[in-house]
C-alpha positions in Angstrom: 0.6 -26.4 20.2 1.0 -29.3 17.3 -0.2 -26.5 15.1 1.8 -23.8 16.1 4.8 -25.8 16.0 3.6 -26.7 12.2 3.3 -23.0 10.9 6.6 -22.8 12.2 7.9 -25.3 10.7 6.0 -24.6 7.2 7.3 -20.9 7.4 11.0 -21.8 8.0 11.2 -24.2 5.1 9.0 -21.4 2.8 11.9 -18.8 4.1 14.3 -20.8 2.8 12.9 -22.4 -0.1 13.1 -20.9 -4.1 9.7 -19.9 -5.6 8.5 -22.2 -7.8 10.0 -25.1 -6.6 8.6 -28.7 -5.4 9.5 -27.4 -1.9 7.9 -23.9 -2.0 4.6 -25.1 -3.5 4.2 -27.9 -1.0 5.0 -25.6 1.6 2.3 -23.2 0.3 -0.6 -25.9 0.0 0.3 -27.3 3.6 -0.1 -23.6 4.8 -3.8 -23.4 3.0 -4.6 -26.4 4.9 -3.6 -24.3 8.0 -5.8 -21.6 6.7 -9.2 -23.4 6.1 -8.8 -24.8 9.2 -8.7 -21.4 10.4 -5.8 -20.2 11.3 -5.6 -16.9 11.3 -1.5 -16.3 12.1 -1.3 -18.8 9.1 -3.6 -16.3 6.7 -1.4 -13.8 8.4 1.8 -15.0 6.9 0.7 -15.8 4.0 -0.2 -11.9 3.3 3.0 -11.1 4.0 4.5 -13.7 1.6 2.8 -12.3 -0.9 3.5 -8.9 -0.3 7.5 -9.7 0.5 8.6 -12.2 -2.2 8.6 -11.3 -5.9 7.9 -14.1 -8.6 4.3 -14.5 -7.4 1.2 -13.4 -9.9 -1.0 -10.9 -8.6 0.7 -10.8 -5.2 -0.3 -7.7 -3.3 -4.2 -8.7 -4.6 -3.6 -11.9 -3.2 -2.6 -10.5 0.0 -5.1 -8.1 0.3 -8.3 -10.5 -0.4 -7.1 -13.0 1.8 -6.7 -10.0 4.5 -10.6 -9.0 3.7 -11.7 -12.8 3.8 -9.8 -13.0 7.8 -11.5 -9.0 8.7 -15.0 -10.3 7.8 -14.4 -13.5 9.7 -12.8 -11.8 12.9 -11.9 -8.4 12.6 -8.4 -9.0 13.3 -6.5 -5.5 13.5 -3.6 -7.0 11.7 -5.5 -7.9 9.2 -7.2 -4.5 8.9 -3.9 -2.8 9.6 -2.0 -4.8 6.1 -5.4 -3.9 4.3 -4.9 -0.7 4.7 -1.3 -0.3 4.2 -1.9 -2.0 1.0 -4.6 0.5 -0.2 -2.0 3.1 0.6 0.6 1.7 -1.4 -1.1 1.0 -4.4 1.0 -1.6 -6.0 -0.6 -4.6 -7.7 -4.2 -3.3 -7.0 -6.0 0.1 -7.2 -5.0 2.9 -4.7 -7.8 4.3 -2.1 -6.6 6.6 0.1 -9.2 7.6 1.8 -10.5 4.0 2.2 -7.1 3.7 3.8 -7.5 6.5 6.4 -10.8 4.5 7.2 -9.1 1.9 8.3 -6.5 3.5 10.4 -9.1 5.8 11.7 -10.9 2.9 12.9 -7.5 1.2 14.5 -6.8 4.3 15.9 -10.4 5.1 17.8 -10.3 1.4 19.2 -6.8 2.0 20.8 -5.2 -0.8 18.4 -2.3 2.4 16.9 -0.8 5.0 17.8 -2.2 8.3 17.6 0.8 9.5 16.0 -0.4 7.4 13.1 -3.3 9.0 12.3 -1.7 12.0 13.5 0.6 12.1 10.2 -2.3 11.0 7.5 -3.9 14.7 8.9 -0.8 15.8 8.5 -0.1 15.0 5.0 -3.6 15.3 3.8 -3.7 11.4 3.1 -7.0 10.6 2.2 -8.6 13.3 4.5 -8.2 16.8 4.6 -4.9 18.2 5.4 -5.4 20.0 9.2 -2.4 20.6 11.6 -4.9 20.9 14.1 -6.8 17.7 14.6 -2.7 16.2 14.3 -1.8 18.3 17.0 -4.4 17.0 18.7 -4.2 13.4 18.4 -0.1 14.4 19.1 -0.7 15.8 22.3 -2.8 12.8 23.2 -0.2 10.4 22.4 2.1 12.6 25.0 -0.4 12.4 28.0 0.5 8.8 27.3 4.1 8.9 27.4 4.5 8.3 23.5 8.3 9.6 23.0 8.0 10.1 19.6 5.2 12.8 20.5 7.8 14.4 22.9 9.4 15.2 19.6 7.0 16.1 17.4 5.5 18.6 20.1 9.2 19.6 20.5 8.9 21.2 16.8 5.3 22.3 16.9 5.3 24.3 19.8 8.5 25.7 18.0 6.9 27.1 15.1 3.0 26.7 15.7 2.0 24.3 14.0 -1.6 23.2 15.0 -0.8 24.4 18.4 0.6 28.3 19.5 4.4 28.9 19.6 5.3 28.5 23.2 9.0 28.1 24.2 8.7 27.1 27.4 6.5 23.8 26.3 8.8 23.1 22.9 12.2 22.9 25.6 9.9 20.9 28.3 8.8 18.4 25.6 12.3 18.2 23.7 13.5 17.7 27.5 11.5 14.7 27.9 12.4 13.1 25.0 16.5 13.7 26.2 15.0 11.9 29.4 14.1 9.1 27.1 17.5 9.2 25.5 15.6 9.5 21.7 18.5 9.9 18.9 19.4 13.5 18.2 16.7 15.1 21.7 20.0 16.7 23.3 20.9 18.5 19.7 17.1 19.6 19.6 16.6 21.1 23.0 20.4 22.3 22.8 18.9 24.6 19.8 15.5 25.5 21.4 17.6 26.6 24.4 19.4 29.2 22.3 16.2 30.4 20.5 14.0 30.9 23.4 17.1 31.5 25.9 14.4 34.5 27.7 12.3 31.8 28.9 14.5 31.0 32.5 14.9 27.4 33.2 13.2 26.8 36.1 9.9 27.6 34.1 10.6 24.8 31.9 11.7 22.2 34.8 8.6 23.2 36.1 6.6 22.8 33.0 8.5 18.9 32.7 7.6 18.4 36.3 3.7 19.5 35.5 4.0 16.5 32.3 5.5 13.8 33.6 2.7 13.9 36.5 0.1 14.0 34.7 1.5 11.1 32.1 2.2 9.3 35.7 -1.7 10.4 36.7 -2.5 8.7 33.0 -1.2 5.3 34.3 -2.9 5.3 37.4 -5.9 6.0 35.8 -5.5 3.8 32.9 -4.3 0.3 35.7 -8.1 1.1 37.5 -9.9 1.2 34.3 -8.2 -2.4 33.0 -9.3 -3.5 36.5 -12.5 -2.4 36.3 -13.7 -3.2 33.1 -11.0 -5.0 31.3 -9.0 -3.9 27.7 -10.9 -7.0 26.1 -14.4 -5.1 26.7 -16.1 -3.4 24.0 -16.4 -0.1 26.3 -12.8 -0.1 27.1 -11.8 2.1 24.3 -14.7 4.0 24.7 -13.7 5.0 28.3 -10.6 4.9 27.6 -10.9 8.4 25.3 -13.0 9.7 27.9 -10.3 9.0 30.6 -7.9 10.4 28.2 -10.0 14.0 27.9 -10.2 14.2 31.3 -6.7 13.8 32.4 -6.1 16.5 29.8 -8.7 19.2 31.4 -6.9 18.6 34.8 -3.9 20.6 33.6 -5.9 23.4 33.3 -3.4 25.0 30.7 -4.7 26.4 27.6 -2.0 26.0 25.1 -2.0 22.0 26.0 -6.2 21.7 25.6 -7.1 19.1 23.0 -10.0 21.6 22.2 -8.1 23.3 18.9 -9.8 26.3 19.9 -9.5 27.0 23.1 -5.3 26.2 22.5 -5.1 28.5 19.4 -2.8 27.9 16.5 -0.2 29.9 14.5 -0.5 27.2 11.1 -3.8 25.4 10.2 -2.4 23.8 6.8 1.1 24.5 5.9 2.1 25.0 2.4 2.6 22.2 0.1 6.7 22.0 -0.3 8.6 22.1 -3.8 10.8 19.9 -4.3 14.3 21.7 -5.6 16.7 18.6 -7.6 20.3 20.0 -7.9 22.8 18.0 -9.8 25.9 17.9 -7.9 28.2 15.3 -10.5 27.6 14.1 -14.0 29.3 11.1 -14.0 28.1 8.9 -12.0 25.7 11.2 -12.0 24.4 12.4 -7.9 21.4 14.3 -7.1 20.6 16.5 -3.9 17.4 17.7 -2.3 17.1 19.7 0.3 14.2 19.6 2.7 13.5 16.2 0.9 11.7 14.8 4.3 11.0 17.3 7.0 12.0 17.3 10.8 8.9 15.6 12.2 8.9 12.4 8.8 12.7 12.1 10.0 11.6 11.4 13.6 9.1 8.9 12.4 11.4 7.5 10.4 13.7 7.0 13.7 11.0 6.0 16.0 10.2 3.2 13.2 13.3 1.7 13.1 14.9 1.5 16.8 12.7 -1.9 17.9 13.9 -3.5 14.7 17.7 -2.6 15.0 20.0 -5.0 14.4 24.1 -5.0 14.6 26.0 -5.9 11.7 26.9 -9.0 13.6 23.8 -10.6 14.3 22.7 -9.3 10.2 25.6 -11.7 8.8 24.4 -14.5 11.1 21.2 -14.5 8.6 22.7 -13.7 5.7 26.1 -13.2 3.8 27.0 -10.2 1.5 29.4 -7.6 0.6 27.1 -4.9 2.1 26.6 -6.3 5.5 30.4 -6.9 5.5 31.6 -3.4 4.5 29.2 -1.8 7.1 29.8 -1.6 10.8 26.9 0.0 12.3 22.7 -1.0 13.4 20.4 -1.5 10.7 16.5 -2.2 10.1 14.7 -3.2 7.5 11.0 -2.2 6.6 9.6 -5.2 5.5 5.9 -5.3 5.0 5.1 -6.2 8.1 7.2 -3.4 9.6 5.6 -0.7 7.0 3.6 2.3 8.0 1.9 5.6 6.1 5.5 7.8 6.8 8.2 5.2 4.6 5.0 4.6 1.9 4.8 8.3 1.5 8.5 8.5 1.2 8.7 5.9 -1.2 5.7 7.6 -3.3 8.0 11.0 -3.2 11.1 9.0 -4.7 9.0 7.7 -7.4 7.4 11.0 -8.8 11.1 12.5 -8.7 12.7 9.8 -10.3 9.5 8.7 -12.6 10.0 5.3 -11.5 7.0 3.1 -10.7 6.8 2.1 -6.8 7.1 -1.4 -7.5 10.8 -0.9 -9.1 11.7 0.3 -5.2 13.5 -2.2 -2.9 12.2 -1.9 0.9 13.6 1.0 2.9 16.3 0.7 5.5 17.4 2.5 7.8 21.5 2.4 9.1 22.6 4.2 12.4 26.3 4.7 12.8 27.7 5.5 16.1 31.1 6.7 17.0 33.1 4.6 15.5 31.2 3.4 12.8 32.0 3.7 9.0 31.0 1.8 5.7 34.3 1.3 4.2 34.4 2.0 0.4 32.0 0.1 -2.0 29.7 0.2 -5.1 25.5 -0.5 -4.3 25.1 -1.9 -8.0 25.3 -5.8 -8.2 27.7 -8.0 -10.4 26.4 -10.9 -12.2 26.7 -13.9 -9.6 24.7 -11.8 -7.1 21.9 -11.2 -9.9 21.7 -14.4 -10.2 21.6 -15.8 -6.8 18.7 -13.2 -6.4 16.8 -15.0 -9.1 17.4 -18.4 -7.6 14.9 -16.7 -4.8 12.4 -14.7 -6.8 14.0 -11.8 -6.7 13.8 -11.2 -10.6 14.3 -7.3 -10.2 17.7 -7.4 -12.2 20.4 -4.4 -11.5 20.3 -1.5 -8.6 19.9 1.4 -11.2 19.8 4.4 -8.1 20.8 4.3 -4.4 18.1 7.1 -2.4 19.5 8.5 0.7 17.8 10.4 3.2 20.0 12.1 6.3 17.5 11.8 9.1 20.4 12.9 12.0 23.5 14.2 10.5 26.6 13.2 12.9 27.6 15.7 14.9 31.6 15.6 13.7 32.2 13.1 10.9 30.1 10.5 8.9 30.9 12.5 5.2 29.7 10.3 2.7 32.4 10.5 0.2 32.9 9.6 -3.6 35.9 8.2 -3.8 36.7 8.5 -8.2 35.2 12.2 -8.4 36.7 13.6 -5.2 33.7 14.5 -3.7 32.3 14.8 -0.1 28.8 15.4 1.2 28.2 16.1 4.7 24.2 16.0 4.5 21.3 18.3 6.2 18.7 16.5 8.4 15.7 15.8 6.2 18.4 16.2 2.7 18.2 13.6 0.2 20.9 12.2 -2.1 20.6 10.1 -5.1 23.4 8.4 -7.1 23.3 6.5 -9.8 24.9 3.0 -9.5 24.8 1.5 -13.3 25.5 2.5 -16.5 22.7 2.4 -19.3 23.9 -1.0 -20.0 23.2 -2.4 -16.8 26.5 -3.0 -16.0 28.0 -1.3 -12.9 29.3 1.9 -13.1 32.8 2.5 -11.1 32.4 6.2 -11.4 30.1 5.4 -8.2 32.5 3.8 -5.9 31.6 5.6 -2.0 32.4 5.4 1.2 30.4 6.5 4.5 33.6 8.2 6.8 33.8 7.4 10.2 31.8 8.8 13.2 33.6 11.1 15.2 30.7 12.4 17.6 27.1 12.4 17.9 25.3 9.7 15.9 24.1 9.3 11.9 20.7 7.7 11.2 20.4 7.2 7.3 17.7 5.9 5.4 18.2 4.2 1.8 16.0 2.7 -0.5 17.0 1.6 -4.3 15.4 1.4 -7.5 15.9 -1.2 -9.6 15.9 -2.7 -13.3 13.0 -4.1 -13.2 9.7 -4.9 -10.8 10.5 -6.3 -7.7 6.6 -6.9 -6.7 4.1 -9.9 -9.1 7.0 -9.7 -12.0 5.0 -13.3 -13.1 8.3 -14.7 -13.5 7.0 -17.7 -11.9 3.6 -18.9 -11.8 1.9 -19.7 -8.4 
């Protein structure tokens, strides 16, 4: 308990403390006492301090050989989980994805994440070879076990075929257990699949909902027996587990939902690889758009991400004070590296070819949701001199907000334009549409050309993702030695 209530203590005062100080670096030599006594939370955090706070040398290869040094001691899976992320993201140390996939493949098969992750590196073709398939698969067993994200996802592949055969009746049944689960923008989803497979009668899809959610119930069952029996601390468990899994799925006895790609069939193995189409929309400040930037099922990932990190603007300005947080009246999250995943690192990959700006420029992705109600009253992103400066007092040696990156991941249903308030412009936004504005001048200075301001919600929701690039690295600038 007394060392617990230390790594507490050291972590509050290294939160709070400037890099480089007396304070930070006794901090950081009482936390290496922590580790080389073994404690692994402590080896834990410090990973993520390296990987979080700029004006560190060599910080992300810091992080990830002290993650290696805890694996081959104890196989920790957030350990393995940070390695991996790490290997994806390539910054500060060489990029491997397909060591990466390793990794997640391995977290994945011993039950320790979601299929769904795994399920998007198929996807994408991240480190493995791109197959629709084997994603649908891994997809449909995250369903059986009540994943709502899956409900989704299976929502839109059903729709359109994608590793599995186009089936109405199972694309409104799955969409209809995700409005069950009350996931943002489910009721606009199965509100369109109604209308495009409106032949199919309704009481074939309550029927098909009633057919899931009992065999997701059955799962349950199965799966309280099996941690009786053996115990989720066994090495069989996940094992059995998969088998139990299999099983549960063959009792539905319905083709299109077999995990055997080839008794299901398919309409789209590998889709095609997407061009991305940049339209200039304003020359001064100067505004970007992209349609299609992220597709439907990254925007659901995106969503799924964020909700268990929410916070209200509120609780935000109890940790911190700053024009932003004040001008903004919604929920927002943000992905800190301990909150990453292979979706935002993908993302974040796709803003930097665009833009030709290295990853490590990139501020970590957030993600706002406005309600009915909400609004971010008019405002520039780019900072002014006193803000730069209390940045550096922390690390943060990245300098000016050059670009603001938007991504619309659910449009509001009535309201929520952005608007540009000097060039009399108004942007409404597509699901999956990005927009990029430019926030400073090529002096660095602010540019007021940029001055926006996110309308109010009239009805429905908006779920927004931003990210920002900046003037210079925010990630081992060696600024400060440590």
């Amino acid at each position: 308990m007394n060392e617990q209530m230390n790594l507490q203590d050291i972590q509050f005062r290294m939160q709070n403390a400037v890099i480089g100080t007396q304070e930070f670096s006794q901090a950081l030599e009482q936390l290496n006492k922590l580790i080389n006594q073994g404690n692994i939370e402590a080896g834990l955090y410090l990973s993520w301090v390296y990987t979080q706070r700029g004006g560190i040398i060599d910080t992300n290869k810091k992080a990830y050989e002290l993650c290696e040094r805890i694996v081959a001691a104890t196989d920790h899976p957030a350990a393995l989980e940070r390695m991996a992320d790490l290997l994806l993201w390539g910054v500060g140390l060489e990029k491997d994805e397909a060591k990466s996939f390793g990794i997640y493949k391995k977290l994945v098969d011993q039950g320790l994440m979601p299929f769904t992750t795994l399920a998007y590196l198929y996807s994408q073709g991240i480190g493995t070879i791109a197959d629709e398939c084997e994603a649908s698969t891994l997809i449909l067993k995250a369903a059986a076990q009540g994943d709502t994200l899956a409900f989704m996802l299976l929502s839109f592949r059903y729709e359109v075929g994608l590793g599995v055969p186009i089936n109405g009746k199972l694309a409104r049944a799955y969409a209809t257990l995700a409005v069950k689960r009350e996931f943002p923008g489910a009721q606009q989803r199965l509100d369109k699949l109604n209308l495009r497979f409106s032949s199919i009668a309704s009481e074939q899809v309550d029927a098909s909902v009633e057919i899931l959610i009992k065999n997701i119930e059955h799962m349950y069952d199965k799966v309280a027996k099996l941690n009786q029996s053996v115990g989720p601390n066994n090495p069989e468990f996940a094992a059995k587990y998969m088998q139990l899994l299999s099983n549960n799925f063959s009792e539905l006895n319905i083709s299109d939902l077999s995990i055997i790609p080839e008794v299901r069939g398919f309409e789209i193995k590998q889709r095609a690889k997407h061009e991305l189409d940049c339209k200039i929309i304003s020359d001064s400040p100067l505004i970007m758009s992209i349609d299609c930037f992220a597709s439907f099922e990254e925007c659901q990932y995106l969503i799924q991400q964020a909700i268990p990190m929410l916070e209200s603007t509120k609780q935000q300005a109890k940790k911190v004070t700053n024009t932003e947080i004040d001008a903004f009246s919604g929920d927002s999250a943000i992905f800190t590296s301990r909150q990453t995943s292979p979706v935002d690192r993908t993302i974040q990959q796709r803003f930097s070819e665009i833009e030709n700006v290295p990853v490590s420029y990139f501020e970590p992705i957030s993600l706002l949701k406005y309600s009915v109600g909400h609004d971010y009253s008019t405002h520039t992103d780019a900072f002014d001199a006193e803000r730069i400066r209390r940045h550096e007092l922390k690390g943060d040696f990245g300098g000016q907000r050059m670009t603001t990156n938007l991504i619309y991941l659910l449009p509001a249903i009535e309201g929520g334009i952005t608007r540009y308030d000097k060039i009399d412009l108004n942007i409404s936004g597509e699901m999956g549409m990005s927009v990029i504005h430019h926030n400073a001048r090529a002096d660095f200075n602010p540019d007021p050309q940029s001055l926006h301001t996110g309308m109010e919600i009239l009805q429905g929701e908006k779920w927004l993702l931003r990210t920002a690039t900046r003037q210079n690295p925010l990630y081992g600038t060696n600024k400060t030695v440590v």
